[in-house]
C-alpha positions in Angstrom: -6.3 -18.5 -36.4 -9.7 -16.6 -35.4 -10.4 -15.3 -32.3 -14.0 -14.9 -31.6 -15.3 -12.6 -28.8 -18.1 -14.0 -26.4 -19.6 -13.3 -23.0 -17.0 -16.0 -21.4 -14.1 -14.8 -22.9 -12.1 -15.4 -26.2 -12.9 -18.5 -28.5 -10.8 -20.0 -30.2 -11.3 -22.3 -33.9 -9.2 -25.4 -33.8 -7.3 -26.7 -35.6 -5.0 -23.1 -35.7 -1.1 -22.5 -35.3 -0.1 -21.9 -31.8 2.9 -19.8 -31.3 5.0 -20.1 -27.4 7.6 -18.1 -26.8 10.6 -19.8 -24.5 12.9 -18.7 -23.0 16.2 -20.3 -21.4 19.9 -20.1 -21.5 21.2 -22.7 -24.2 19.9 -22.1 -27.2 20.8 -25.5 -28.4 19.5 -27.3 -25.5 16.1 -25.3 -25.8 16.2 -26.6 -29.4 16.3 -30.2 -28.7 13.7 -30.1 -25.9 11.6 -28.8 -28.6 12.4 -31.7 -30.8 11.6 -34.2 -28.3 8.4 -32.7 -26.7 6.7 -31.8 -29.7 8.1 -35.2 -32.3 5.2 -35.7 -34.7 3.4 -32.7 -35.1 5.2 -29.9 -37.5 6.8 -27.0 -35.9 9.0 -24.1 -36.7 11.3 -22.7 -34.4 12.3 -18.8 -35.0 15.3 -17.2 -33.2 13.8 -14.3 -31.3 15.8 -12.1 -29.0 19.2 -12.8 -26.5 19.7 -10.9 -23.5 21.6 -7.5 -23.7 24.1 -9.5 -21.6 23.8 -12.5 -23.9 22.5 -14.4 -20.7 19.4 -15.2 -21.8 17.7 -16.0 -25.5 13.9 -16.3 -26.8 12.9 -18.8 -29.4 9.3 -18.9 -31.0 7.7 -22.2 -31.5 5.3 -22.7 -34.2 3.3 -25.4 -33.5 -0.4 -26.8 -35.2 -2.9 -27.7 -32.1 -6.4 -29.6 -33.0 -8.0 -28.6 -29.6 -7.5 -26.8 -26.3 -5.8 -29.6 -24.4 -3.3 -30.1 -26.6 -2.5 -26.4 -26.7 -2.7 -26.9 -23.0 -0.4 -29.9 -23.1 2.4 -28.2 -25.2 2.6 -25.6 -22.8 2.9 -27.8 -19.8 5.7 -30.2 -21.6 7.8 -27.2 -22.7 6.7 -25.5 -19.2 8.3 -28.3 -17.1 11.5 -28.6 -19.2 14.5 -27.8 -17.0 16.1 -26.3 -20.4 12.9 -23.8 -20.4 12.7 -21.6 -18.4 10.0 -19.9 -18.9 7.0 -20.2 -21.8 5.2 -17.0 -22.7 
């Protein structure tokens, strides 16, 4: 992935790997929303943290995007999971 700098902000060359971090409860669940929001396109999930008090637990999501909205469109689907709750 490049990241260019400009006057407007950041730019970004498509087609790049994405990566979102999620975070929720159950990591299992969190797993399967992955599998059914994402289907087609390849993606690699990567354990990432739990919780101190195990509560919580953080998976990565690999993920190839061709353009901005469907970088934007990832986020949103695993944004308005109720498995996920939140999508860094």
């Amino acid at each position: 992935m490049q990241i260019k700098d400009i006057k407007d902000g950041a730019h970004i060359e498509y087609p790049c790997r994405w990566t979102y971090r999620i975070i929720g409860r159950n990591e299992k669940e969190m797993r399967e929303a992955v599998q059914v929001l994402i289907q087609d396109d390849p993606c690699e999930v990567i354990p990432s943290r739990v919780s101190a008090t195990g509560k919580y637990v953080s998976l990565n999501i690999e993920v190839e995007v061709s353009c901005e909205e469907k970088r934007t469109s990832v986020y949103e689907s695993l944004r308005n999971h109720p498995s996920i709750i939140l999508v860094l």
